[in-house]
Structure formats: C-alpha cells, structure tokens
C-alpha positions as CSV (number, residue, x, y, z in Angstrom):
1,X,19.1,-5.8,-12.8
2,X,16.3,-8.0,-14.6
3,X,12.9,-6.4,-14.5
4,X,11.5,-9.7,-13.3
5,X,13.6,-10.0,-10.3
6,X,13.4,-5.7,-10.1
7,X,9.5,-6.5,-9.5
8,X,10.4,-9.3,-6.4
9,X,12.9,-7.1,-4.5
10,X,9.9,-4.6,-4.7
11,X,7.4,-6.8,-3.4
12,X,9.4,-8.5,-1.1
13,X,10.4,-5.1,0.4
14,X,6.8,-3.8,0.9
15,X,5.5,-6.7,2.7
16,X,8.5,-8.8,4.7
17,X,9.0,-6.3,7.3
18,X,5.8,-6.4,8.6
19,X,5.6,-10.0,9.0
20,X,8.6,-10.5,11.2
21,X,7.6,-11.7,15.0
22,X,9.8,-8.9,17.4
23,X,9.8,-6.4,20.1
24,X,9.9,-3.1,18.7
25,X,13.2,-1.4,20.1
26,X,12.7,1.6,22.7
27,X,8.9,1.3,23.2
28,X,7.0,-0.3,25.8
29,X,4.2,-1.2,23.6
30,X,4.9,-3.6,20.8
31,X,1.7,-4.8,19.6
32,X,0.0,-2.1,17.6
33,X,-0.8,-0.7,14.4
34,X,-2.1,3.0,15.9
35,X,-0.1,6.0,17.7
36,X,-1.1,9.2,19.2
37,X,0.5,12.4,17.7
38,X,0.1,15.3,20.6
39,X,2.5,18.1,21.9
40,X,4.7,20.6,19.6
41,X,2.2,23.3,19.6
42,X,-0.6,20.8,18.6
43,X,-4.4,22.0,19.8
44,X,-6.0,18.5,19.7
45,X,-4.4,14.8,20.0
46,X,-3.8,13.2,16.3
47,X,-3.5,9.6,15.0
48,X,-1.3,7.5,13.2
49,X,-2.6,4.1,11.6
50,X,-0.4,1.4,9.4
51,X,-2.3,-0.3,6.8
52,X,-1.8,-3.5,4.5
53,X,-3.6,-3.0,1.8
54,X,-4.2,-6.5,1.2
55,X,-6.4,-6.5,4.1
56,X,-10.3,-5.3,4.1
57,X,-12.6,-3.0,5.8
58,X,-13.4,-6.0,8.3
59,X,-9.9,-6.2,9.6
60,X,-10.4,-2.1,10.6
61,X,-13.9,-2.8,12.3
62,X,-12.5,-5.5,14.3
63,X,-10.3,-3.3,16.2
64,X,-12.5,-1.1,18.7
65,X,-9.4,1.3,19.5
66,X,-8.8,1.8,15.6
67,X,-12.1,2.9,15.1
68,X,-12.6,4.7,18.3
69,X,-9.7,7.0,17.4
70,X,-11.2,7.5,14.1
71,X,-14.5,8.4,15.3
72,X,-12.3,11.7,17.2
73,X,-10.6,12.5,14.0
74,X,-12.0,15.6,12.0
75,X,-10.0,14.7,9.0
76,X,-8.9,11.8,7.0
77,X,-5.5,12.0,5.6
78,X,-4.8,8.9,3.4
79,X,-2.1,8.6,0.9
80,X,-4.4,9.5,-2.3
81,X,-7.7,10.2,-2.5
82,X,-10.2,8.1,-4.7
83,X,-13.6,8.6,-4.5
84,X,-16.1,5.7,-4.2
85,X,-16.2,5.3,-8.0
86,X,-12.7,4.5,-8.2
87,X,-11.3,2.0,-10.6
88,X,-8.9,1.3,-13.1
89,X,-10.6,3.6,-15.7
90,X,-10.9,6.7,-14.0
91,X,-6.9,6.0,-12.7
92,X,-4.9,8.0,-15.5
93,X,-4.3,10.9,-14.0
94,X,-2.7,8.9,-10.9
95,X,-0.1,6.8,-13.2
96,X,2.8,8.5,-15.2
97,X,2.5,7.2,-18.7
98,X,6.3,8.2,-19.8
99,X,7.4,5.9,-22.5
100,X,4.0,4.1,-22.5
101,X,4.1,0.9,-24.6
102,X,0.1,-0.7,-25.8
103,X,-0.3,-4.2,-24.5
104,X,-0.6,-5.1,-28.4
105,X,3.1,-4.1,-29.1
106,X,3.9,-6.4,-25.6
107,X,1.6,-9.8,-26.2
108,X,1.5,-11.7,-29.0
109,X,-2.3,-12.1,-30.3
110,X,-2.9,-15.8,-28.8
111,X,-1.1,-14.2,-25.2
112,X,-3.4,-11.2,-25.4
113,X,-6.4,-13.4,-26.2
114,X,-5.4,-15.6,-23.2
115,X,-4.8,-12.4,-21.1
116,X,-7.9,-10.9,-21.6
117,X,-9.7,-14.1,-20.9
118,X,-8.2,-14.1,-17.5
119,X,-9.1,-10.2,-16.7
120,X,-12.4,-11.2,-17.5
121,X,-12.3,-13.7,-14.8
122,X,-11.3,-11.6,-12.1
123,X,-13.2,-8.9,-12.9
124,X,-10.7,-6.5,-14.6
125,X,-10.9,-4.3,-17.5
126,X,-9.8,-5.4,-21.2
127,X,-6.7,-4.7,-22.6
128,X,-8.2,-2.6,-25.1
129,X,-9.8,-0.7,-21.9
130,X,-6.3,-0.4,-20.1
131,X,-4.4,0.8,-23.0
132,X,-7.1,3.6,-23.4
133,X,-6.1,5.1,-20.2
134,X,-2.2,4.2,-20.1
135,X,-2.7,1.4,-17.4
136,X,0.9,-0.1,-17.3
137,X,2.1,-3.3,-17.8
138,X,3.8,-2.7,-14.3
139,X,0.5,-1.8,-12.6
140,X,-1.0,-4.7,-14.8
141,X,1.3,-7.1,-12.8
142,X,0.8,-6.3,-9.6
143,X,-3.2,-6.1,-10.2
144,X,-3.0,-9.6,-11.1
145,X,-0.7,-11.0,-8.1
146,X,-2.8,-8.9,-5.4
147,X,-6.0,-10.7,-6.5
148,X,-4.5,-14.1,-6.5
149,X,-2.8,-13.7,-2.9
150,X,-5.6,-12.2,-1.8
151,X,-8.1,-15.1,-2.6
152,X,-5.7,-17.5,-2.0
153,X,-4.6,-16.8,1.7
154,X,-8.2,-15.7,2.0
155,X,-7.3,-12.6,3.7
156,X,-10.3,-10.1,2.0
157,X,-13.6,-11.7,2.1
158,X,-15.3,-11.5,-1.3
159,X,-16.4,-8.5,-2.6
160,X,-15.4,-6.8,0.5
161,X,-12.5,-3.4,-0.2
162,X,-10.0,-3.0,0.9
163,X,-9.3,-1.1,4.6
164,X,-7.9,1.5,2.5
165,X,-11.2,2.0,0.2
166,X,-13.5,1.4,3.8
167,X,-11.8,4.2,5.5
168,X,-12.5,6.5,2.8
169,X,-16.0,5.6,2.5
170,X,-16.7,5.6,5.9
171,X,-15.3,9.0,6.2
172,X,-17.3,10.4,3.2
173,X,-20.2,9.1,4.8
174,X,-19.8,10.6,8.1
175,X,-18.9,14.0,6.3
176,X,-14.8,13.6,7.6
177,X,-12.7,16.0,5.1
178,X,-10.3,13.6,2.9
179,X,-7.1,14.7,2.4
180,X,-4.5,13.0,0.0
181,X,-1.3,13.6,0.9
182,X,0.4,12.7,-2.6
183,X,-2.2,15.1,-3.8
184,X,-1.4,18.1,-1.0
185,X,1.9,17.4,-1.7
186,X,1.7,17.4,-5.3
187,X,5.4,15.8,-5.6
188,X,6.2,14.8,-9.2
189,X,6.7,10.9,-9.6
190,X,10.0,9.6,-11.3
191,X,9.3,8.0,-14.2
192,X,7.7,4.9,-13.9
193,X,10.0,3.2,-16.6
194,X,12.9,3.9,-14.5
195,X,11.4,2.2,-11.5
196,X,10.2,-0.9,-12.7
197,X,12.0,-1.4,-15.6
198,X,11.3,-3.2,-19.4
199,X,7.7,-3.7,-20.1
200,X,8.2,-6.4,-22.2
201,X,9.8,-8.5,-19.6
202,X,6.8,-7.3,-17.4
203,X,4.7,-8.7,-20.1
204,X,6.3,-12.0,-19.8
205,X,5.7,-12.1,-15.9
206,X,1.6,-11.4,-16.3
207,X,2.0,-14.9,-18.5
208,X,4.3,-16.8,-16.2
209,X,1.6,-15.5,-13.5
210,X,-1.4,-16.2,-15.6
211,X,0.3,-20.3,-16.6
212,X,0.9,-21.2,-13.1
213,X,-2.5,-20.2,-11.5
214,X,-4.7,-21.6,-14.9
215,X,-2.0,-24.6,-15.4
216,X,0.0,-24.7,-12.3
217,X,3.2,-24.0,-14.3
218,X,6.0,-23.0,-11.8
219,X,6.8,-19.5,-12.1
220,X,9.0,-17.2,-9.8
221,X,6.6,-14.5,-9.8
222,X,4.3,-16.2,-7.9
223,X,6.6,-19.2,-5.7
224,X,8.8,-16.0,-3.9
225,X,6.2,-13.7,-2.9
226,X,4.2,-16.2,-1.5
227,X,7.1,-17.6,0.7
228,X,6.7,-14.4,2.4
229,X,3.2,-14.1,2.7
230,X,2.5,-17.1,3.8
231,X,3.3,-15.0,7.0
232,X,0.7,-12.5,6.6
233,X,-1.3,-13.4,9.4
234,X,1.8,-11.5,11.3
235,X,0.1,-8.6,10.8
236,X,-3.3,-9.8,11.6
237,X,-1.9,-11.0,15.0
238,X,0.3,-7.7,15.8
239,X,3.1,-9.2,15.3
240,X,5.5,-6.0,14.4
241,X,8.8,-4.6,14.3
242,X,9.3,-1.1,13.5
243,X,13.4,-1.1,13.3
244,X,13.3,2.7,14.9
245,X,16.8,2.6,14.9
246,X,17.7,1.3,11.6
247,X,17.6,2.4,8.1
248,X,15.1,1.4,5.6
249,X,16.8,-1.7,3.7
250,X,17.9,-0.7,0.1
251,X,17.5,3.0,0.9
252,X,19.4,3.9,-1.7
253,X,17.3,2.0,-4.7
254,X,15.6,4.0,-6.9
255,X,12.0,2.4,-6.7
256,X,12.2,2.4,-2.7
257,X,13.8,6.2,-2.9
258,X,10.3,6.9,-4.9
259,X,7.8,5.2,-3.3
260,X,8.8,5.4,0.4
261,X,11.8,7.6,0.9
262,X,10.6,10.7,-0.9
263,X,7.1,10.0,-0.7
264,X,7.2,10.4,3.7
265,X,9.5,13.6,2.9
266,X,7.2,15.5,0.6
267,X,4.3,14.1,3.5
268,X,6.8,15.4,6.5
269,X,6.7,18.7,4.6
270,X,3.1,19.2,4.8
271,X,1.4,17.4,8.0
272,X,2.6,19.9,10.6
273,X,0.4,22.5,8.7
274,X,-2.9,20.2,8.6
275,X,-2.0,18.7,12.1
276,X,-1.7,22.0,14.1
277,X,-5.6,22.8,13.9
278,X,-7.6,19.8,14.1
279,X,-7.3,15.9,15.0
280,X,-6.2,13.8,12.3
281,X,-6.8,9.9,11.5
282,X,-3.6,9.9,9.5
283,X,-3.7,5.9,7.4
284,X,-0.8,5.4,4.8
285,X,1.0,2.4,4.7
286,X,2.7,0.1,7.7
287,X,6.0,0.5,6.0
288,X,5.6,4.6,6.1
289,X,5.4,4.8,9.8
290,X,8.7,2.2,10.2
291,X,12.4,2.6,10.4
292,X,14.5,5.8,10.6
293,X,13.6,7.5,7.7
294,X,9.8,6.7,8.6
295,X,6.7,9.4,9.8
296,X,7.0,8.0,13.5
297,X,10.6,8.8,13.7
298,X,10.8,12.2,11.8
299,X,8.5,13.3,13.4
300,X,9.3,12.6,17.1
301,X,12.5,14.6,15.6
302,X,10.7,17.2,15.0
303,X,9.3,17.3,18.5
304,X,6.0,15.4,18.6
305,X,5.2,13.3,21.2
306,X,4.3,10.1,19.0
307,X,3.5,6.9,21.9
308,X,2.3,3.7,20.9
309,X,-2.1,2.9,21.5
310,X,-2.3,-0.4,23.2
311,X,-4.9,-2.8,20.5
312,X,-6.7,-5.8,22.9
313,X,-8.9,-8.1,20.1
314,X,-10.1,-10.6,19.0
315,X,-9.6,-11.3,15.4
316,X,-12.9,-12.7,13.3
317,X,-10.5,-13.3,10.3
C-alpha cells in the first residue's frame, strides 16, 4: 500500500467514528463521553473519559460532570505520562527510532530550507533539532496536519493545550498520582517503519502539506482528512456511537493492531490491579473505549459494571 494513502486510512480511522450522529446500541444513554466503572470486587466507583486530542483544556472545563468525577478520582491514568515540560525535545525515549532516516537524506536543500521556514512559523523545532532526537518523518507529518486542522476549524483556542496536557496539569497541581498506562504496561512498540511505511514518501507529504496551506496547491493530505473533520463539532455536541457490538474496522491492519488493538490489551492487563484500591479518572482516547475489542466492552466481560454518566451543557466553543 502507498505510505501516503497508509497515512489517510490511519487518520481517517482515528477520527471518523467519533463523528458519526447515532444511538449507541444497548444503552439507554447515548450522549456522553464519561462512564462509571463499580462492582467486581471494586472498593470505590471509577471513571472512564474519551478524549480527542484535538480538543483543549476548555472543552473539559465546560463539562461540570467531567470535572466533578475528576475531582473524586485519586488517580489519573492517562495513556503516557508527560510532564509539564513536555515537547518535541525531551520525546525520544517515547518514539522507536528503528531504521531512522535524517531529514537531510529525505529533503532536498531548497525543501529543507522551505521546511524549516514553516516549523518556525508554527512554533516547531528545526530540522536539525528533530533529527538530534530521532523525531520521525511520520511524527513530523502528523505534527504539521494537527496544527493546521486545529487552527483552521478553530477548535483549540490559541495557546491553549490540549485536554490531554490540562488533565495532567491539573492533576499535578492538585497532587492526583499520574499513571501512564503505555508506561505501566511497558509493551514494546512494533517498529514504527512497519506501521507507517517509506519515509521518503512521508517526506513528500510534509511538502504537499506545506504547498497547499503556503500556496494553496491541492494536495490529498490535506483535502481527505478534512472531509471528515469538517464534522468535528460531532463530538463537541455528543454526537456518538460506540458500535458495542461490532468489531473495530480494519482490525486486522498492522498500524490499528499497534495502536489500538494491542495497546487496550496490554491496558486490560493492568487496570484491574490499579482499579481495585482507589477511584480512578481513567482518560485515553474516544476510540479506546469503542467497539468490541474496546476498554468498555472488555471490561463489562470481565464483570464490571460500566453505565453510561448523563453530560447536560452548554458548549462555549
């Protein structure tokens, strides 16, 4: 498969299904992003909370139920843990750097000049910077398109972190214990080269990116994904369906096998041992908690009572 169109399926895949207008099958609740986690030897009521990253911490402090469930947590489990001086440099230890290729061997000079240029921009490290610390052109990629959906379908104010980020830092500062869960886990990633394919043809979508927001040259990269997210507000409004009694779509592809699939098994493997003592704000990823092979599913197998919290507000967004 062509890396370019590898990198689509991907990003279409993380973000379509929770932009989809439904009833969620078997529950009496549709509307909602939290659930309560009780039962199955459990001493104190636990949460689960779907985020979209693309979102920021003003979306979370909108939602007076989100935040009140919080507030009775004793522990933050996200999916990593970064501490408030996160940022591309201090990332290398989170990205496999198999096979790494320098961004000198992947741009011509006049297309690294150019690229740089448009880091600068936005606020992103060098080239020069990246390749000291094995960024990836993959990572690269997806850097770039995040900021430009994000400021274009205004969905982050400026400056403003993510939800992901906020919930972190508001749990530092109220003295919550973070927990990772890819660090608890500590399950080795594939090989990122495997999952997303030739960076040189990653390369040549960070240009076709870069030309069509500077120059407005069409470019898939940018045209598909935004077809899709032009329904973002879909999660904004509650708008969800969880497909409890389906399978995830492309279960079998390597890169959703990696970053979904195995990623809720090594999770499953671990949460009944931090849940069991303590209330938990558990806050990965909408897509985690969806489908068959998702948290809410598993673990209702495994006994849990898992019920959906009714949300009531008004978004300010």
């Amino acid at each position: 498969m062509n890396t370019s169109y590898k990198l689509l399926i991907l990003f279409t895949f993380l973000f379509k299904s929770i932009m989809v207008s439904a009833q969620i099958p078997d529950e009496t609740v549709s509307e909602t992003l939290l659930w309560s986690v009780s039962g199955n030897g459990l001493k104190k009521t636990s949460y689960l909370f779907g985020t979209n990253h693309l979102y920021g911490g003003s979306f979370l402090d909108s939602i007076a139920p989100v935040l009140e469930a919080f507030n009775k947590s004793n522990v933050l489990l996200v999916e990593r843990q970064m501490d408030s001086s996160y940022s591309i440099n201090n990332s290398k230890n989170e990205t496999p750097t198999d096979g790494y290729v320098p961004y000198s061997a992947l741009f011509p000079k006049e297309m690294f000049t150019q690229v740089d240029k448009y880091l600068a921009s936005i606020g992103v490290d060098s080239l020069g910077s990246l390749d000291n610390v094995k960024f990836p052109a993959w990572k690269l990629y997806f850097t770039i398109q995040m900021d430009y959906f994000s400021k274009k379908f205004k969905i982050t104010p400026k400056n403003e972190s993510s939800m992901d980020f906020h919930m972190q830092n508001l749990a530092s500062n109220n003295g919550k214990k973070i927990v990772g869960l890819d660090n608890f886990s500590k399950r080795k990633p594939a090989p990122s080269s495997k999952l997303f394919g030739n960076p040189k043809e990653i390369a040549q979508g960070i240009i076709s990116m870069i030309n069509y927001i500077q120059k407005g040259v069409p470019s898939v990269h940018i045209s598909l994904p935004a077809e899709e997210l032009d329904k973002i507000n879909d999660y904004r409004d509650l708008n969800i369906q969880y497909h409890f009694n389906e399978v995830t779509p492309g279960k079998n592809i390597p890169f959703v096998q990696e970053l979904l699939i195995k990623r809720n098994t090594s999770w499953l493997a671990v949460l009944p041992s931090i849940l069991v003592e303590q209330s938990c704000f558990v806050a990965v990823g909408l897509k985690h908690l969806m489908y068959k092979e998702g948290l809410i599913s598993q673990l209702k197998a495994k006994g849990y009572d898992v019920k959906p919290v009714v949300i009531k507000y008004k978004s300010n967004l």
